[in-house]
DRENLO-272962 format. One record per residue (C-alpha): x, y, z; chain. Coordinates in nm, 4 decimals, decimal comma. Last residue first. Example, Ala and Ser with C-alpha at 12.3 -4.5 7.8 and 13.67 -1.06 7.14 Angstrom:
BEGIN
<rec east="1,3670" north="-0,1060" up="0,7140" c="A"/>
<rec east="1,2300" north="-0,4500" up="0,7800" c="A"/>
This chain:
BEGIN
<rec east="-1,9477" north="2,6542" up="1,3435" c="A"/>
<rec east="-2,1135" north="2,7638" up="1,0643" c="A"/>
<rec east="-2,2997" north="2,4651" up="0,8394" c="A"/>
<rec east="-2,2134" north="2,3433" up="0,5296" c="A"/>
<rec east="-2,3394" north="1,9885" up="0,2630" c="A"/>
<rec east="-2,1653" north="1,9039" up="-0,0152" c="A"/>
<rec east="-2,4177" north="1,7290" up="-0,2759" c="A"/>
<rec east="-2,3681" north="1,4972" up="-0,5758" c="A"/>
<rec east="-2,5996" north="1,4839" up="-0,8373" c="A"/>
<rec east="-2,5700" north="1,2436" up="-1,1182" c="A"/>
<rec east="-2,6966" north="1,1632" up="-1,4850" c="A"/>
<rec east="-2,7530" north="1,5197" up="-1,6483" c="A"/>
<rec east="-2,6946" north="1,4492" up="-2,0151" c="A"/>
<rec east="-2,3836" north="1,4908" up="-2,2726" c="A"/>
<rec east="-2,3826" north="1,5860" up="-2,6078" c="A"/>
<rec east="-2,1384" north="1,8324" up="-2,7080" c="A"/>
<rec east="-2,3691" north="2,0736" up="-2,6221" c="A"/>
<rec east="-2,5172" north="1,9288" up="-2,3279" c="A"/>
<rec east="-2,1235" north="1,9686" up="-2,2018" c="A"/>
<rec east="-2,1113" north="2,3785" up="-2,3306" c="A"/>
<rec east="-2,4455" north="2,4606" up="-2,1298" c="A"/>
<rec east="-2,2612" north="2,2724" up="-1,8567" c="A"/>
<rec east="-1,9249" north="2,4847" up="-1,8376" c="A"/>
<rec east="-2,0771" north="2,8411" up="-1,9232" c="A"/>
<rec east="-2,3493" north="2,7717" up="-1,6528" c="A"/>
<rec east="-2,1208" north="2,6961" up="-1,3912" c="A"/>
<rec east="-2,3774" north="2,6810" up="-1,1030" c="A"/>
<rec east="-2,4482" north="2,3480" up="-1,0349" c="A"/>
<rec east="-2,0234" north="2,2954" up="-1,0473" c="A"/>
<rec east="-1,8787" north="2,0301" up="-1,2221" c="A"/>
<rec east="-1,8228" north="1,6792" up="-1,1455" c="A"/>
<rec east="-1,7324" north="1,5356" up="-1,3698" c="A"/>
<rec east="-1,8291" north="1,3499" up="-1,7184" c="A"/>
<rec east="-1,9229" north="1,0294" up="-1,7064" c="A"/>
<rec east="-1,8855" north="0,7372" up="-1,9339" c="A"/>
<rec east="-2,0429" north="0,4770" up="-2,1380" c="A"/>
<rec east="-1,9882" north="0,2288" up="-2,4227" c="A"/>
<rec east="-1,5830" north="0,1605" up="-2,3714" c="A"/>
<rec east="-1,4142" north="-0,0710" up="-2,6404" c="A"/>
<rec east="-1,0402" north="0,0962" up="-2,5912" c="A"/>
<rec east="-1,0606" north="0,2368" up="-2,9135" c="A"/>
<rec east="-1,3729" north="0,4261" up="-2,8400" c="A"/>
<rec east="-1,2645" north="0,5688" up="-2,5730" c="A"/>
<rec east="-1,0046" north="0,7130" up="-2,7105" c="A"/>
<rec east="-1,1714" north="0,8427" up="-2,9786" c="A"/>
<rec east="-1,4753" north="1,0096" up="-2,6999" c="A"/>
<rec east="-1,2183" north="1,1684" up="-2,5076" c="A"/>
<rec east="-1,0172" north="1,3510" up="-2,7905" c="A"/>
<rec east="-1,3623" north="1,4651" up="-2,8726" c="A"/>
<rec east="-1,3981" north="1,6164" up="-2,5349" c="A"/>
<rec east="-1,0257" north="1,7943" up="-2,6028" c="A"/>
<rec east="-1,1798" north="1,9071" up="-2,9551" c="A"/>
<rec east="-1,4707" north="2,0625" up="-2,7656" c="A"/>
<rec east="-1,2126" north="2,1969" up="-2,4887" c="A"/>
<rec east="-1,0002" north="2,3753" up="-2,7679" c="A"/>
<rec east="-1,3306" north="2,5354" up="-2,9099" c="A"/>
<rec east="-1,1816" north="2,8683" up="-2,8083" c="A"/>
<rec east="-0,8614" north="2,8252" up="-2,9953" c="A"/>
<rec east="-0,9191" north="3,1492" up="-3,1897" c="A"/>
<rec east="-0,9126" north="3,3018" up="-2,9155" c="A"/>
<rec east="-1,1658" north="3,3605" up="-2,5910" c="A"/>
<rec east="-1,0469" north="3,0231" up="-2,3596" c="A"/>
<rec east="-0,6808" north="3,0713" up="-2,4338" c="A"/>
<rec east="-0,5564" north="3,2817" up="-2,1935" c="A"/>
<rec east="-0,8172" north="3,1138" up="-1,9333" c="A"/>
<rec east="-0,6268" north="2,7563" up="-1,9446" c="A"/>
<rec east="-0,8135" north="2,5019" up="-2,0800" c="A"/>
<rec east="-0,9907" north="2,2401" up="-1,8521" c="A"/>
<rec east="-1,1016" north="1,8624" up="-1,8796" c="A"/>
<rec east="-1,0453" north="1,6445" up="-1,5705" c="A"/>
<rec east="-1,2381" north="1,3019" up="-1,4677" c="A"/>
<rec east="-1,3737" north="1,1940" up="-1,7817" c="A"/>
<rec east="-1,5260" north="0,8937" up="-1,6218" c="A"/>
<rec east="-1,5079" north="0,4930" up="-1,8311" c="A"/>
<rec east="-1,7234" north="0,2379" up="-1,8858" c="A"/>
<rec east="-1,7700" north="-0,0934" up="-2,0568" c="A"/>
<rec east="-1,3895" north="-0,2375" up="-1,9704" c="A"/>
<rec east="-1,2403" north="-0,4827" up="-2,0890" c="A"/>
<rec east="-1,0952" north="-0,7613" up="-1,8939" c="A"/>
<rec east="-0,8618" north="-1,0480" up="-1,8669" c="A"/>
<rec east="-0,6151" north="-0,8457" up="-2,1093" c="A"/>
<rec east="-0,2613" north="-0,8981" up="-1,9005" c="A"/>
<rec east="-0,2423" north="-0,5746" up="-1,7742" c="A"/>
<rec east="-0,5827" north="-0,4964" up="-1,5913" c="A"/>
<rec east="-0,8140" north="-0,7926" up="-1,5428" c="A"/>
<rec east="-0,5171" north="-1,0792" up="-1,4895" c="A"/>
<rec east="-0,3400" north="-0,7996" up="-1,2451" c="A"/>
<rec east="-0,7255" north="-0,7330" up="-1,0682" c="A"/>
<rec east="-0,7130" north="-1,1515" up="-1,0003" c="A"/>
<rec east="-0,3481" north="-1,1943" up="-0,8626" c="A"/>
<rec east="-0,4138" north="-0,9630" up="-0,6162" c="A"/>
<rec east="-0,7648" north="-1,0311" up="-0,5305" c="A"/>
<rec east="-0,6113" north="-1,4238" up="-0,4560" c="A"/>
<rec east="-0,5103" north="-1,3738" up="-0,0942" c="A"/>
<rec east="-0,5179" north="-1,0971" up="-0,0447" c="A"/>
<rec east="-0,6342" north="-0,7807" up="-0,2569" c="A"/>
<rec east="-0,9626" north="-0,7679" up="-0,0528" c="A"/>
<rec east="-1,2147" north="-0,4914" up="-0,0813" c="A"/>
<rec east="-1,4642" north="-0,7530" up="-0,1484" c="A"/>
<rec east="-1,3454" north="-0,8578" up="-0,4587" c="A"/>
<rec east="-1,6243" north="-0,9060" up="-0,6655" c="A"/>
<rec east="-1,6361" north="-0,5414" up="-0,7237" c="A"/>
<rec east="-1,2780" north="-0,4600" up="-0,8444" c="A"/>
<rec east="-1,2733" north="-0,5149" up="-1,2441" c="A"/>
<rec east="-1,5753" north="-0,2806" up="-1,2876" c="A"/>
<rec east="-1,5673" north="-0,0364" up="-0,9979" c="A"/>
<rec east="-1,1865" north="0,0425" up="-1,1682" c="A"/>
<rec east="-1,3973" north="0,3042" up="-1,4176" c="A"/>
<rec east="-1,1416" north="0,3270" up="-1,6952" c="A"/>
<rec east="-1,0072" north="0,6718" up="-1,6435" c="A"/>
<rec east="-0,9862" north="0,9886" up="-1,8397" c="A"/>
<rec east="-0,7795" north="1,3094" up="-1,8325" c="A"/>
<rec east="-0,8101" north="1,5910" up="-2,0767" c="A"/>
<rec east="-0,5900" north="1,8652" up="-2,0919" c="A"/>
<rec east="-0,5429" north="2,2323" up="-2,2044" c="A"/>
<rec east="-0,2394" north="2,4546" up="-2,2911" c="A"/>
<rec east="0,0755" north="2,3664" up="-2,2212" c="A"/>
<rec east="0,3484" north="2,5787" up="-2,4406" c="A"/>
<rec east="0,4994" north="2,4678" up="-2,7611" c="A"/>
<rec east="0,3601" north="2,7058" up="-2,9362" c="A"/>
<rec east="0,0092" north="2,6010" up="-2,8428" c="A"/>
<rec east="0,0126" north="2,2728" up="-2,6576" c="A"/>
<rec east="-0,2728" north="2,0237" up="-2,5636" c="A"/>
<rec east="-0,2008" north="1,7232" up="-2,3785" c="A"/>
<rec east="-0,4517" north="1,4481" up="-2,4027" c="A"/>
<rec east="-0,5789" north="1,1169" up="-2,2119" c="A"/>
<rec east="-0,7821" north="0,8707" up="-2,3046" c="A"/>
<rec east="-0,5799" north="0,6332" up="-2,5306" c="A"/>
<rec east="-0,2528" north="0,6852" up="-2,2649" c="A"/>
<rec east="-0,4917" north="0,4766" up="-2,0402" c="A"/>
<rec east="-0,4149" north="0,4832" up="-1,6593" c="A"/>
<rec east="-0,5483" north="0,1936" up="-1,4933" c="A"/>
<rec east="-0,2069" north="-0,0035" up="-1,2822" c="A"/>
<rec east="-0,0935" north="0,3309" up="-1,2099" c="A"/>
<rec east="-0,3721" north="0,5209" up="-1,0637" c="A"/>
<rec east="-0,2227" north="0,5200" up="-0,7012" c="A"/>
<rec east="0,0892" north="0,6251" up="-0,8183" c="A"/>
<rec east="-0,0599" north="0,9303" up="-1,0240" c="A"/>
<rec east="-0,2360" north="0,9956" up="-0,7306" c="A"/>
<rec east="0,0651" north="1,0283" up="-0,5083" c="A"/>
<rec east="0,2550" north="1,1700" up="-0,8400" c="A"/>
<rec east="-0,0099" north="1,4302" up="-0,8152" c="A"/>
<rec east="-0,0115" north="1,4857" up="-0,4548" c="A"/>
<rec east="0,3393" north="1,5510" up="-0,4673" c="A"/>
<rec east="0,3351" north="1,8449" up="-0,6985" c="A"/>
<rec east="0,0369" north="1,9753" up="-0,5052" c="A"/>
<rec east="-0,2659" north="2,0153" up="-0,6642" c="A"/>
<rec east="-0,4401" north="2,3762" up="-0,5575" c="A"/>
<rec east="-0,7490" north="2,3381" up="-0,4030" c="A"/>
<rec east="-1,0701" north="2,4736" up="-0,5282" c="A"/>
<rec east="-1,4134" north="2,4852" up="-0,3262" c="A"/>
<rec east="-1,5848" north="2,7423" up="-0,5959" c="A"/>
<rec east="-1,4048" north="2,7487" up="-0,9501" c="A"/>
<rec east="-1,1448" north="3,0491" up="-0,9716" c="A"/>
<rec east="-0,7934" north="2,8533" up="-0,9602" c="A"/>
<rec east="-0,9419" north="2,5703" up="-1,1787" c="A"/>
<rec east="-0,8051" north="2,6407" up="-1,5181" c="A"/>
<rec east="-0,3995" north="2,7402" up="-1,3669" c="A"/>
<rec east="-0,3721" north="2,5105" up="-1,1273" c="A"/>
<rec east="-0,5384" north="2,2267" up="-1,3475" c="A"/>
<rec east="-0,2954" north="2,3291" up="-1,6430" c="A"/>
<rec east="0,0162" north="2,3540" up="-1,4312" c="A"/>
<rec east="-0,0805" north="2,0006" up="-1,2272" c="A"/>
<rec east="-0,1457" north="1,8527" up="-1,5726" c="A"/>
<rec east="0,1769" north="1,9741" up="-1,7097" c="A"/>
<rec east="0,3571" north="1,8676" up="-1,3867" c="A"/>
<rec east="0,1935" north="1,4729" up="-1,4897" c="A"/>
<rec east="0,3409" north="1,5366" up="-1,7865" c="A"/>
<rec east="0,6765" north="1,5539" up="-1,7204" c="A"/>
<rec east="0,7114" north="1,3027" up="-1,4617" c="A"/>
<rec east="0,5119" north="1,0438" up="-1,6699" c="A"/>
<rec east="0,8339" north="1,0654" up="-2,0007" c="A"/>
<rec east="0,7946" north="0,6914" up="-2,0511" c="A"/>
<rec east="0,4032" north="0,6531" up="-1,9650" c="A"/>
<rec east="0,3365" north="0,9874" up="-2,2795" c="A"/>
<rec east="0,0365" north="1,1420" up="-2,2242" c="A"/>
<rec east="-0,1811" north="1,1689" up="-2,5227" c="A"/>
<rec east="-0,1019" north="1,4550" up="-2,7743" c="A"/>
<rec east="-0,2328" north="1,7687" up="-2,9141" c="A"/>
<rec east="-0,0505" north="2,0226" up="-3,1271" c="A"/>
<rec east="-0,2051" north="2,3604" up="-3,2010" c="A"/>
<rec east="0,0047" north="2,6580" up="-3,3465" c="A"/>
<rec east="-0,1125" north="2,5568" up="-3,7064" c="A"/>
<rec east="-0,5364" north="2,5449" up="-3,6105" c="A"/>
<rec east="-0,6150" north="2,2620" up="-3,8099" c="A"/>
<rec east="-0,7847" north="2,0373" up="-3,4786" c="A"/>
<rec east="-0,9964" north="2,4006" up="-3,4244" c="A"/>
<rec east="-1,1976" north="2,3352" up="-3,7360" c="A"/>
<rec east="-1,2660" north="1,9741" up="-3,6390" c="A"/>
<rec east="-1,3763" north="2,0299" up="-3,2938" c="A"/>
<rec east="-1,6146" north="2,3173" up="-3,3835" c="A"/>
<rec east="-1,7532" north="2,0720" up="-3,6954" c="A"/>
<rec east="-1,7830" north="1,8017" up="-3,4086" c="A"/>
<rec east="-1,9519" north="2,0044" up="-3,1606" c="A"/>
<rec east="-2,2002" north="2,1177" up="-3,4754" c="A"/>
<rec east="-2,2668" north="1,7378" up="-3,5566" c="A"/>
<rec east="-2,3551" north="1,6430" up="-3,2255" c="A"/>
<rec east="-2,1357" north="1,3458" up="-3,0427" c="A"/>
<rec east="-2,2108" north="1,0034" up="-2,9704" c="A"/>
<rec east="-1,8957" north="0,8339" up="-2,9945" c="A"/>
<rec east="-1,8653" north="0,6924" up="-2,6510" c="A"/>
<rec east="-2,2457" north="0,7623" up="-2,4933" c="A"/>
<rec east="-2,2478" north="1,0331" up="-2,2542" c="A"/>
<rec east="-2,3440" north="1,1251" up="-1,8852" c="A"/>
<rec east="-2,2952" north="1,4059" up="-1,6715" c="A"/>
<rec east="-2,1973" north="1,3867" up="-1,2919" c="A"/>
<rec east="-2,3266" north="1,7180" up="-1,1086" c="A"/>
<rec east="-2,2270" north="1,8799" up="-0,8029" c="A"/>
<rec east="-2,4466" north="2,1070" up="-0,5847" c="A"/>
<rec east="-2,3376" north="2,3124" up="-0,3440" c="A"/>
<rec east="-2,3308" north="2,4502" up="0,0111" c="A"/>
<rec east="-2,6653" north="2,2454" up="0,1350" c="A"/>
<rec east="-2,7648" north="2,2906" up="0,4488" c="A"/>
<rec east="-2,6312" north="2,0930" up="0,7909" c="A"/>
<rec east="-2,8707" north="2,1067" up="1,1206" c="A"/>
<rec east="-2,8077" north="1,7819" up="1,2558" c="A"/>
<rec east="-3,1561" north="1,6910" up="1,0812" c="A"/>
<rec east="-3,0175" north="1,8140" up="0,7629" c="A"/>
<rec east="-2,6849" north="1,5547" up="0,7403" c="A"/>
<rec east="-2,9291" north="1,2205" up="0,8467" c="A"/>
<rec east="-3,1745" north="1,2860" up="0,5777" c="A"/>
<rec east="-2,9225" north="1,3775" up="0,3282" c="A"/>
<rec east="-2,7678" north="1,0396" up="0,4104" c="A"/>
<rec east="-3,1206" north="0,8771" up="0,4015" c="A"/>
<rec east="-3,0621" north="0,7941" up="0,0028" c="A"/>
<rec east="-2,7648" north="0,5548" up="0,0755" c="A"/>
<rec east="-2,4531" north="0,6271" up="-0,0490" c="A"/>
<rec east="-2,2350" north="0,6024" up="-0,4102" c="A"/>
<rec east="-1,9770" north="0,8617" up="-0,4124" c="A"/>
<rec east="-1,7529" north="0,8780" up="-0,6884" c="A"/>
<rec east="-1,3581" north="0,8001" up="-0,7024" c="A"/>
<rec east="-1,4405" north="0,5378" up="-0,9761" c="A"/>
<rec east="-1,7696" north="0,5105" up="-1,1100" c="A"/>
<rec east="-2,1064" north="0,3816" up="-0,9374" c="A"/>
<rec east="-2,3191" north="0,2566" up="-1,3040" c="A"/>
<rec east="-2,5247" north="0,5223" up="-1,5617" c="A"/>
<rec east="-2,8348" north="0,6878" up="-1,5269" c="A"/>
<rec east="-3,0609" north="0,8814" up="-1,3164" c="A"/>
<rec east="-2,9165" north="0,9205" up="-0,9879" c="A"/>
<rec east="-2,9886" north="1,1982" up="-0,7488" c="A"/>
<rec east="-2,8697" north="1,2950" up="-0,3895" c="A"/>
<rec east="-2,5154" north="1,0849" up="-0,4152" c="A"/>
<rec east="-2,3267" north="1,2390" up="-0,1253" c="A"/>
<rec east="-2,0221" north="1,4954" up="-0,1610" c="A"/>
<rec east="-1,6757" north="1,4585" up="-0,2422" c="A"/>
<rec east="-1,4113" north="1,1784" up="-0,3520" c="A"/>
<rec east="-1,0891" north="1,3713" up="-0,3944" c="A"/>
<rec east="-0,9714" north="1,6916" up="-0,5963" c="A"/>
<rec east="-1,2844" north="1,8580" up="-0,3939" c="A"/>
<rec east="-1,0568" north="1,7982" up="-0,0752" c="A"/>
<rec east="-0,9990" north="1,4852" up="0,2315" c="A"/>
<rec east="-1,2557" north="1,2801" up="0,1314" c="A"/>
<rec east="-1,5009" north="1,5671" up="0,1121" c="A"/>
<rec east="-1,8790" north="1,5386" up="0,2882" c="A"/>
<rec east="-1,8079" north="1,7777" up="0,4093" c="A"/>
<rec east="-1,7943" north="2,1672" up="0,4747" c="A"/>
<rec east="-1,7761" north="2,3453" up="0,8030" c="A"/>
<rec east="-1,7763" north="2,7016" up="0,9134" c="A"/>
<rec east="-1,5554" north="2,8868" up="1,1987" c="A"/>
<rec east="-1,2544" north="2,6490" up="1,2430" c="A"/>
<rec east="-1,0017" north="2,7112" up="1,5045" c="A"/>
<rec east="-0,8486" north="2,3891" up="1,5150" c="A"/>
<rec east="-1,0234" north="2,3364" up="1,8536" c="A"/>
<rec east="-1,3851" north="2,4287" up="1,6787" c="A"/>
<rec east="-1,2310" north="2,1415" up="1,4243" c="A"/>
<rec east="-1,2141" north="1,9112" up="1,6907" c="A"/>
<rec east="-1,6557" north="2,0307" up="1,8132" c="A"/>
<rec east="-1,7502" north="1,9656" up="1,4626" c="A"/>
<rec east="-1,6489" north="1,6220" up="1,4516" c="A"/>
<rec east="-1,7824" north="1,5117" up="1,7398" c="A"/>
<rec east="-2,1073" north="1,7037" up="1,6546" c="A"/>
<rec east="-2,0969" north="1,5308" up="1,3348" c="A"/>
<rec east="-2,0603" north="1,1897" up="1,4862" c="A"/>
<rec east="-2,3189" north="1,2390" up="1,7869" c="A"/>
<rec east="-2,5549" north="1,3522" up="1,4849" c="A"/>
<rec east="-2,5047" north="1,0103" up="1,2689" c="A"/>
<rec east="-2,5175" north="0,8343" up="1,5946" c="A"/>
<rec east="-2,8662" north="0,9830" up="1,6963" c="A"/>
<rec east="-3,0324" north="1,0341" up="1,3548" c="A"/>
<rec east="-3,0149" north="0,5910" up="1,2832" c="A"/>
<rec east="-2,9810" north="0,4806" up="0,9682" c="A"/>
<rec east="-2,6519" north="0,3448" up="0,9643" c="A"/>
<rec east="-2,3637" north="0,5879" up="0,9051" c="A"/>
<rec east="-2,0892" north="0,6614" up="0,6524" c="A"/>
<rec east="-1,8615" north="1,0012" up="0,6385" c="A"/>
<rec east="-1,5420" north="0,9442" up="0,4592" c="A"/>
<rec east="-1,5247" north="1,3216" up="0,5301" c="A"/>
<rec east="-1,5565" north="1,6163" up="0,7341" c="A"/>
<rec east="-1,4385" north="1,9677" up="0,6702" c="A"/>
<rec east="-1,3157" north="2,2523" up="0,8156" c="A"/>
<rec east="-1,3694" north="2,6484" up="0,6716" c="A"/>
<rec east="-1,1507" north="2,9308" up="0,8182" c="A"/>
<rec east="-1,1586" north="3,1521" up="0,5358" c="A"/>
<rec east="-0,9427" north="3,3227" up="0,3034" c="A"/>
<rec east="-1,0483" north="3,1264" up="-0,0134" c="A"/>
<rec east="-0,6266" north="3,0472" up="-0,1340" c="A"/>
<rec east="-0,4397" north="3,0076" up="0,2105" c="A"/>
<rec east="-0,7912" north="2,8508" up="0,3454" c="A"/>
<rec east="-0,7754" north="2,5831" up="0,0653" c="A"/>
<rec east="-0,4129" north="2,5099" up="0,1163" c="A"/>
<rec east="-0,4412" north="2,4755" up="0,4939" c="A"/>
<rec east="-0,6411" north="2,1890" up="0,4722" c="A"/>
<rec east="-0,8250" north="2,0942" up="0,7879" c="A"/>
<rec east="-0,9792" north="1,7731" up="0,9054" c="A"/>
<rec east="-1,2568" north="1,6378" up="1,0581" c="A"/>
<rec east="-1,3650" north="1,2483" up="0,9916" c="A"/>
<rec east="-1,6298" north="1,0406" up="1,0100" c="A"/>
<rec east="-1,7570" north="0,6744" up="1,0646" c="A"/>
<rec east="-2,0288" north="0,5121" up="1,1795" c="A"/>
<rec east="-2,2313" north="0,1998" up="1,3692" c="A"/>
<rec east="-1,9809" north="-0,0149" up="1,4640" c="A"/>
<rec east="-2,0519" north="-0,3353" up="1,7211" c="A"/>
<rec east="-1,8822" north="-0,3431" up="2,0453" c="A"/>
<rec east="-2,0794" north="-0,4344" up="2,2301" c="A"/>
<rec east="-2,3093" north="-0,1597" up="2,3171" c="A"/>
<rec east="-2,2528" north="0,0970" up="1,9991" c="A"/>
<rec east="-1,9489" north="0,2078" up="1,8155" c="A"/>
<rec east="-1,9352" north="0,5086" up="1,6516" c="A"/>
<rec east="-1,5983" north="0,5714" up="1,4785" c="A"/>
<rec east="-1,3723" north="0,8864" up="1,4958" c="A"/>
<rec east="-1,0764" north="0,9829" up="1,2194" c="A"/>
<rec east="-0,8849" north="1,3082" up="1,3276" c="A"/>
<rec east="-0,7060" north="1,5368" up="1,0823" c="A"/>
<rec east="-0,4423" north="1,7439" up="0,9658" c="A"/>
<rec east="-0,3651" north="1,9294" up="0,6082" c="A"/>
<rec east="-0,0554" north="2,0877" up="0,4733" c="A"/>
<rec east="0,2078" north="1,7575" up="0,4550" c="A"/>
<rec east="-0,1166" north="1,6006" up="0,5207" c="A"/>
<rec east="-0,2095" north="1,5692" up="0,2093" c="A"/>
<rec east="0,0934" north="1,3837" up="0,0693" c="A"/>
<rec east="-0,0324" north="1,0963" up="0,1912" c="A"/>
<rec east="0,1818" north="0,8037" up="0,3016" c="A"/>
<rec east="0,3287" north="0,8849" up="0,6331" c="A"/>
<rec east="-0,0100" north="1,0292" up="0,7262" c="A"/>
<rec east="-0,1987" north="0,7659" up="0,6712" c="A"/>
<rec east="-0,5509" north="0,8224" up="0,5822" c="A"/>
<rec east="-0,5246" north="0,7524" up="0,2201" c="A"/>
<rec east="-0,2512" north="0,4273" up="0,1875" c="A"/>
<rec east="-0,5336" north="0,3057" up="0,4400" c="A"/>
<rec east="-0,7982" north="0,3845" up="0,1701" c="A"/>
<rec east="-0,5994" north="0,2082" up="-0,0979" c="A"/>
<rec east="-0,5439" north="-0,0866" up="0,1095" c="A"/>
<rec east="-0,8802" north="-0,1427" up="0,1577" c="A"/>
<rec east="-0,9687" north="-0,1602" up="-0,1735" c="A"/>
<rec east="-1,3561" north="0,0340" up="-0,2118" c="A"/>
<rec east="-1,6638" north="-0,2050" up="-0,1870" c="A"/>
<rec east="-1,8832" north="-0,1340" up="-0,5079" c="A"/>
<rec east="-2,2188" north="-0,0704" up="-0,4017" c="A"/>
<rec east="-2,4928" north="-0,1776" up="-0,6381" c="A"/>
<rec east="-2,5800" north="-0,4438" up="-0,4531" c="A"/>
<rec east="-2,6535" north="-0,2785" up="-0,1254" c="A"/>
<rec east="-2,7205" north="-0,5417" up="0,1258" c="A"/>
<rec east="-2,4195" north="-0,4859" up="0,3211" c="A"/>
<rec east="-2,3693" north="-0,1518" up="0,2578" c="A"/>
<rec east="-2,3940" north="0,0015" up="0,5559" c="A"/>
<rec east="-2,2160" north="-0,2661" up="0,7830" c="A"/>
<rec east="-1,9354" north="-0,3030" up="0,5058" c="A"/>
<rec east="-1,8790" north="0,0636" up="0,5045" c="A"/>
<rec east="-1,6695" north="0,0001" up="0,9022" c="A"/>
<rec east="-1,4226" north="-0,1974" up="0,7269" c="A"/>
<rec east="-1,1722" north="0,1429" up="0,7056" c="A"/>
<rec east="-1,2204" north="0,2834" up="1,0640" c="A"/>
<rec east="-1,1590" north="-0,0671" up="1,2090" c="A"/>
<rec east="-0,8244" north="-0,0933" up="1,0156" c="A"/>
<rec east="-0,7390" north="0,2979" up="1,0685" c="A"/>
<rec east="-0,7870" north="0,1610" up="1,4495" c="A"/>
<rec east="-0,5233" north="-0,1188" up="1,4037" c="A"/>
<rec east="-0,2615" north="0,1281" up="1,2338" c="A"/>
<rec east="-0,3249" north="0,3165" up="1,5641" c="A"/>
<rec east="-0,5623" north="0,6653" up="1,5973" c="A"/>
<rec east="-0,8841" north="0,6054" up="1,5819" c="A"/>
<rec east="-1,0785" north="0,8526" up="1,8257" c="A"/>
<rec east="-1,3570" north="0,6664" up="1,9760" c="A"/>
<rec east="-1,7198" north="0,7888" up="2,0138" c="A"/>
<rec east="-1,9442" north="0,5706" up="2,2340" c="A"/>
<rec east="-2,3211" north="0,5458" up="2,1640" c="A"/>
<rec east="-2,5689" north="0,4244" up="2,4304" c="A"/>
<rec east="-2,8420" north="0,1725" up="2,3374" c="A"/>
């Protein structure tokens, strides 16, 4: 059967481009189906802040009749080339049946706009940065899909290598038990917690402006030297922020300031898969009503959680505060444990980052995930 391309351009194609995971993952029952309207909140350009310095193109594979077969997209991000002084592209929200000739006809699709964007090396699977969903699941060990993490099919490296893709990096999800933490982390946590310049807070829902440009000053400031980074945009964060609303926990988040000044954070999330999978990526007509029982009004509580951002700034990382991001991990694991969560992940960080992930098993935490971002020069 012949495979036909097709840009998606029109509210209606987004549509198309959106259901298309429902023909991989039919019989997947550990896939959590993703809420539709999120996803077309993502990819439209009126709505996402990332493409007030990013562009891209969305193409589906359809075969003979009609019936879809895969999804990709290119795009650029002028941010990320502005700070790593490249030329990379990327592709994203990448998802393909088994089959080596639509998954290649995709990537060379792909690979042949961002040639026209004047691209030189490409880098996907990211959904649209690393501050999104990135990668493909490689290696799973432990623990259930959590929110804004990959969850595909094991032939997806398969698929990526035989169009000639390698793998860039390496991304790993780590895995803890709420309130299991080593009695040396704790003593470090402790000792730091009576440091007199140290104050450390949760986020505050009434004054949300303010600390959401604390986090975007803290991750801007931690993060600026990690491979694949892209500085958070004031308006991205509120975007996300926005889009997080109805889940963000005050009980698992922290602010720490030294004299005052912004320091470190830590920023957790219930993980959504839980109170969204039976709803088939539908909010309408009853998903709606269901998710707002789950979520504000107590209908249910959640068993796992992801520590999705823990940094200190670099001034402070060789003081006397030096522990700050054991006592910010700790912070983590009290929250969680008020809020009744068992389980959590940590991530991603970096293969490579020894200092980071020696310092994680430290505290406690065990290699569940790998996530892979796959390259290739253009």
């Amino acid at each position: 059967m012949s495979i036909n391309i097709r840009q998606m351009e029109s509210r209606a194609d987004r549509k198309k481009f959106v259901k298309m995971p429902w023909v991989v993952y039919d019989n997947d029952t550990s896939w959590v189906p993703p809420l539709m309207t999120d996803v077309l909140d993502t990819l439209d350009p009126r709505r996402n802040p990332f493409f007030e310095h990013g562009s891209a193109a969305l193409f589906l594979a359809v075969r003979d009749g009609g019936a879809p077969a895969g999804r990709i997209s290119a795009h650029t991000n002028r941010l990320h080339n502005e700070h790593h002084k490249d030329k990379t592209g990327f592709f994203g929200f990448f998802e393909c049946v088994d089959d080596e000739k639509v998954s290649t006809a995709l990537l060379e699709r792909a690979e042949s706009w961002l040639r026209q964007q004047g691209c030189d090396t490409v880098l996907g699977p990211e959904s649209f940065s690393t501050n999104e969903e990135v990668g493909i699941l490689v290696e799973d060990r432990e623990g259930p899909p959590m929110i804004m993490c990959p969850h595909t099919p094991p032939y997806y490296a398969r698929l990526l290598e035989s169009a000639g893709y390698e793998k860039a990096k390496d991304l790993y999800g780590w895995f803890y038990e709420v309130g299991k933490i080593p009695d040396a982390a704790m003593q470090i946590a402790t000792a730091v917690e009576k440091h007199p310049s140290l104050t450390v807070r949760q986020a505050d829902p009434k004054q949300l402006a303010r600390d959401i440009a604390i986090v975007r000053d803290v991750f801007n400031s931690a993060w600026s030297s990690n491979w694949g980074y892209v500085p958070w945009t004031d308006n991205e964060v509120k975007h996300a922020a926005k889009q997080m609303k109805m889940i963000i926990a005050p009980e698992i988040t922290a602010i720490a300031e030294i004299d005052g000044q912004p320091a470190g954070i830590m920023v957790a999330l219930p993980n959504l898969n839980e109170a969204i999978k039976d709803l088939d990526g539908r909010l309408f007509p009853t998903g709606l009503a269901k998710l707002i029982w789950r979520l504000k009004l107590g209908g249910h509580k959640f068993q796992s959680g992801r520590l999705f951002l823990l940094g200190v700034k670099p001034e402070y990382r060789g003081s006397a505060l030096g522990g700050l991001s054991v006592l910010l991990y700790v912070c983590a694991h009290r929250g969680a444990e008020s809020l009744g969560i068992k389980v959590g992940e940590l991530g991603w960080t970096l293969e490579d980052n020894d200092r980071i992930n020696s310092g994680i098993e430290f505290m406690g935490g065990r290699l569940g995930k790998v996530y892979r971002i796959y390259g290739k020069d253009l």
